[in-house]
C-alpha positions, 0 to 999 in steps of 0.5 A: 500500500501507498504509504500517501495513501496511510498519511491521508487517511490518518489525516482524514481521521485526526482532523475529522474533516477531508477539507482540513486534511487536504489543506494539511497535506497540500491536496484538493479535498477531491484528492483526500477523499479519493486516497482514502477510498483507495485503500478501502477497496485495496482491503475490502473494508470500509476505513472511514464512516462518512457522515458522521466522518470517523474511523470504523471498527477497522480503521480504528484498528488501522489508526492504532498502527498507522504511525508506527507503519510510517514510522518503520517506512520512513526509516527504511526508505529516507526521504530522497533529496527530490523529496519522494520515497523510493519504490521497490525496483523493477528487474533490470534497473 
């Protein structure tokens, strides 16, 4: 999974509000909303309750861990000078 993807949605749910989180995190709240449904349907589960907006069972599950995933990644892959995590290479590079 995109880690994006886990910083949008622990953002989505901290600040309880796809605007506020866009605004956050530099996207249109279109963007936020549409990195969040990603991973629902990456994992067949329902991740936030839009209205009231809040975690389900699953995403408060997921936000138990969430910070210390990206934690792990980031620690893993260092942020490169452009700014962006690597990804796994292709054969051949």
């Amino acid at each position: 999974m995109d880690p994006r993807l886990l910083r949008t949605f622990s953002a989505v749910i901290t600040h309880g509000s796809f605007s506020y989180a866009a605004r956050e995190l530099g996207y249109t709240q279109s963007a936020a909303s549409r990195q969040t449904a990603s991973p629902e349907g990456e994992l067949g589960v329902e991740l936030v309750c839009r209205r009231p907006l809040g975690p389900t069972q699953a995403g408060a599950r997921l936000m138990d861990h969430v910070a210390s995933i990206l934690l792990r990644i980031n620690a893993t892959w260092p942020r490169s000078s452009c700014g962006s995590t690597p990804h796994a290479r292709r054969s051949g590079e």
